[in-house]
C-alpha positions in Angstrom: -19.5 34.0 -63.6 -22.0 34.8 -67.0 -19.2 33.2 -69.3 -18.7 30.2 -66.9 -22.5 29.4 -66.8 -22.6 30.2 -70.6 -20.2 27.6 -71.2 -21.8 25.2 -69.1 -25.1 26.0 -71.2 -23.0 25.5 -74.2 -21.2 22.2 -73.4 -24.2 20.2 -72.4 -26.2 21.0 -75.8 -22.9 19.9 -77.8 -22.4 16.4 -75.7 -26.6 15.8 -76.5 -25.9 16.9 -79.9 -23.3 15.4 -81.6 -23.9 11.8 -82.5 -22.0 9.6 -79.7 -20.7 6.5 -81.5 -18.6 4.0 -78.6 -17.2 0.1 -79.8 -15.5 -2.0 -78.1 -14.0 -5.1 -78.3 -14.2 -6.5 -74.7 -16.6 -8.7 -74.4 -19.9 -7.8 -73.7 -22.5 -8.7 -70.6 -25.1 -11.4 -72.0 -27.6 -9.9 -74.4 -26.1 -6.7 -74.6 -24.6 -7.6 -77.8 -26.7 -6.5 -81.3 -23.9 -7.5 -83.4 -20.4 -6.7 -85.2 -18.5 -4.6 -87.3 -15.8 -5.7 -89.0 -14.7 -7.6 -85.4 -16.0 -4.7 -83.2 -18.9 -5.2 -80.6 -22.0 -3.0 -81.4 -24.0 -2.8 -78.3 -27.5 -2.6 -78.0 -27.5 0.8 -76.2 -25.4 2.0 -79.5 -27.2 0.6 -81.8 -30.4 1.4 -80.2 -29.0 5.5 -79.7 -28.2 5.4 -84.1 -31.2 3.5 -84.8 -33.6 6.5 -82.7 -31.6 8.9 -84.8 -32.3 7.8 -88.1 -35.9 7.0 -87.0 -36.5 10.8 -86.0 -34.6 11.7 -89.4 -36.5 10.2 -91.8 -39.8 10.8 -89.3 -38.6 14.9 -89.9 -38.2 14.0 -93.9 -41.7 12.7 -93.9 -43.8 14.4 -91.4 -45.3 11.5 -90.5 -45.1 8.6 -88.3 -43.1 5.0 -89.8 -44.4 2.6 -91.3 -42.9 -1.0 -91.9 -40.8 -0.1 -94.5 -39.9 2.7 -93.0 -38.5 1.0 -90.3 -36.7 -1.8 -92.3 -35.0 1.0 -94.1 -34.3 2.4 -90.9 -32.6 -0.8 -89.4 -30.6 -0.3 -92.8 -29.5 3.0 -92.6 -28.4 2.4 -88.7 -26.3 -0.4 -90.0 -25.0 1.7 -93.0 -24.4 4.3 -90.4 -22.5 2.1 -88.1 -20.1 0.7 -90.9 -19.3 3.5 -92.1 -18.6 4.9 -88.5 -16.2 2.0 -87.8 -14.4 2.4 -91.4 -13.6 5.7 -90.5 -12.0 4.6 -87.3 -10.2 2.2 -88.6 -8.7 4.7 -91.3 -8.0 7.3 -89.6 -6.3 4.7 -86.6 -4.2 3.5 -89.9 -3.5 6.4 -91.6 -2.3 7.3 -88.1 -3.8 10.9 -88.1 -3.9 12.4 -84.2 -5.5 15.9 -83.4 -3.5 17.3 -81.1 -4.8 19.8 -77.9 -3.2 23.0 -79.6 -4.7 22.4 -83.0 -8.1 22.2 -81.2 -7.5 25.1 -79.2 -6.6 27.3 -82.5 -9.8 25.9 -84.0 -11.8 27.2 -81.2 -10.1 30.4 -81.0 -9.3 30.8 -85.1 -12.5 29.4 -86.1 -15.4 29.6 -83.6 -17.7 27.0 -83.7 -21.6 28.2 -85.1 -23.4 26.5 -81.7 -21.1 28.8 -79.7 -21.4 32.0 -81.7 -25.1 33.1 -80.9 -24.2 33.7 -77.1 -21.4 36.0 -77.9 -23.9 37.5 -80.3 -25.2 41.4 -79.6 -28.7 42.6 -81.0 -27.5 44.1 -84.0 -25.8 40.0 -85.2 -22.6 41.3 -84.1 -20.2 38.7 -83.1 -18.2 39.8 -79.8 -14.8 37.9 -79.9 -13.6 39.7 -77.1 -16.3 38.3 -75.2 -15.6 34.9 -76.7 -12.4 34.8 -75.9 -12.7 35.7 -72.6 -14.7 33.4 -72.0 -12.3 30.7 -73.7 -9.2 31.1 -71.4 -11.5 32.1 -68.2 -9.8 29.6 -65.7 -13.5 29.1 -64.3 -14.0 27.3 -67.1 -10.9 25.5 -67.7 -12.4 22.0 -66.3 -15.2 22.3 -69.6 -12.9 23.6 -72.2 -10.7 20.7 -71.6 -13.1 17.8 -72.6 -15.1 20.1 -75.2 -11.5 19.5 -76.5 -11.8 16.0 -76.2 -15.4 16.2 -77.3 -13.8 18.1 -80.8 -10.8 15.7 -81.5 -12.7 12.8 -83.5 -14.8 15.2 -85.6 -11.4 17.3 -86.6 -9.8 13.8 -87.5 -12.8 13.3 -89.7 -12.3 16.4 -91.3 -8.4 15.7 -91.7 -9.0 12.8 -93.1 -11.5 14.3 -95.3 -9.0 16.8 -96.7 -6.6 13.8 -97.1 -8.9 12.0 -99.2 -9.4 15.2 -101.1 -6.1 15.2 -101.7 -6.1 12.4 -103.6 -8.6 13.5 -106.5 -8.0 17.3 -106.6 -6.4 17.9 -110.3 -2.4 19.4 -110.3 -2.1 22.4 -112.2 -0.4 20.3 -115.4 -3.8 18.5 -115.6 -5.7 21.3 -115.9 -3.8 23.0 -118.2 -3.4 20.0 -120.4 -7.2 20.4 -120.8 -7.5 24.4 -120.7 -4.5 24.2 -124.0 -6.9 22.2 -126.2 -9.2 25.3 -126.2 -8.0 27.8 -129.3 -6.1 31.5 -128.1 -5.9 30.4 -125.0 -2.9 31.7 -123.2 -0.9 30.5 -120.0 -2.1 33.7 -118.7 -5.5 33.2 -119.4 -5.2 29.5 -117.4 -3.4 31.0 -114.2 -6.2 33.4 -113.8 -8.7 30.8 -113.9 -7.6 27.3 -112.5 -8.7 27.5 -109.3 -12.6 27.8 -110.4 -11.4 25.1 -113.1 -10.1 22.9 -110.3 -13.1 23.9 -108.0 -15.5 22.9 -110.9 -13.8 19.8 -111.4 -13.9 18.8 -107.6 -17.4 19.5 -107.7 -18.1 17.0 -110.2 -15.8 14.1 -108.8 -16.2 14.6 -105.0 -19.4 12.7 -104.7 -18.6 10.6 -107.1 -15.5 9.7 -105.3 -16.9 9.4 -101.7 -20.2 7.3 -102.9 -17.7 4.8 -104.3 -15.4 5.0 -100.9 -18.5 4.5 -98.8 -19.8 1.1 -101.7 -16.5 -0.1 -100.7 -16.5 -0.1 -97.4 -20.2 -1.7 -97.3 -19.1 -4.6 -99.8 -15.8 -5.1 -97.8 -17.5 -4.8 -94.3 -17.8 -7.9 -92.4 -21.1 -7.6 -90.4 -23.6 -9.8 -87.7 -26.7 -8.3 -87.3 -28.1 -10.6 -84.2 -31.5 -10.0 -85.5 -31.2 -12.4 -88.3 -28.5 -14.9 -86.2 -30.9 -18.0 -85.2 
């Protein structure tokens, strides 16, 4: 019964943790509305939840308590936060990329989450994953494993997306070694044994680049009505 009330423990800290973001398109009860994104209903009780978060974050980055501007910027980060939230949807929804049960499963048994390794922990910082395991495919806890699963699935489409993205900028072999050749006595050898920190140098560089243009794109593209300003 330990592992069963460890995982209850364990599941209630990562539903309050991780950001909850929830749209809908139904149409909302009067005033409950504080605006849309690209056609989608933001509700106050969302907007409200992102706007608290940012608040606290940039309270944290200041140590100190917000003044105006502060919280203009902070209505401006909740909306930036919000767009980008529903332009990830939306991509992912198009690009048609699904998570399935199993893959979270082999995540959670592969690739333990950090929030859940501390309780399988000993005093030495030994992680037992006979423990954790156990404690993964303990029936007691079958009912909480389930929708930790469903709790997991939208961040592990965000990262598959991610790596799709990635995809799309990380340099084939022939470009690097189209660059690597210009450099004299260079061999073929010489390249094999080095292109993956070339390519990991070179991702390093355009990543952010890349994803700070993806993200000005969605913003300029996003169709939005903040209620605030709607007379």
């Amino acid at each position: 019964m330990k592992t069963f009330t460890i995982f209850i423990i364990l599941f209630c800290t990562l539903i309050f943790s991780v950001k909850v973001y929830s749209q809908t398109t139904d149409a909302p009860f009067r005033g409950d509305t504080a605006g849309f994104v690209n056609g989608k209903i933001i509700t106050r009780k969302v907007y409200s939840e992102m706007f608290r978060r940012v608040s606290d974050q940039i309270k944290s980055e200041k140590n100190n308590s917000l003044s105006d501007k502060d919280i203009i910027e902070a209505h401006h980060k909740t909306w930036d936060n919000l767009i980008l939230e529903s332009a990830l949807e939306d991509t992912i929804e198009k690009k048609g990329i699904i998570v399935t049960d199993i893959e979270v499963r082999s995540s959670l048994e592969n690739d333990p989450p950090a929030f859940l390794k501390p309780q399988f922990t000993d005093s030495t910082g030994k992680f037992i994953r006979e423990d954790y395991l156990n404690a993964l495919h303990d029936p007691h806890n079958k009912g909480i494993i389930d929708t930790l699963i469903q709790t997991m699935k939208p961040q592990m489409q965000k990262q598959k997306l991610s790596d799709l993205l990635l995809a799309s900028i990380t340099p084939t072999d022939e470009e690097l070694w189209k660059d690597y050749k210009e450099k004299k006595g260079v061999t073929r050898t010489q390249f094999e044994s080095e292109k993956e920190s070339l390519r990991s140098e070179q991702l390093k560089i355009k990543t952010p680049i890349f994803f700070e243009n993806w993200i000005q794109s969605i913003k300029t593209t996003a169709k939005i009505i903040d209620y605030r300003t709607v007379k």
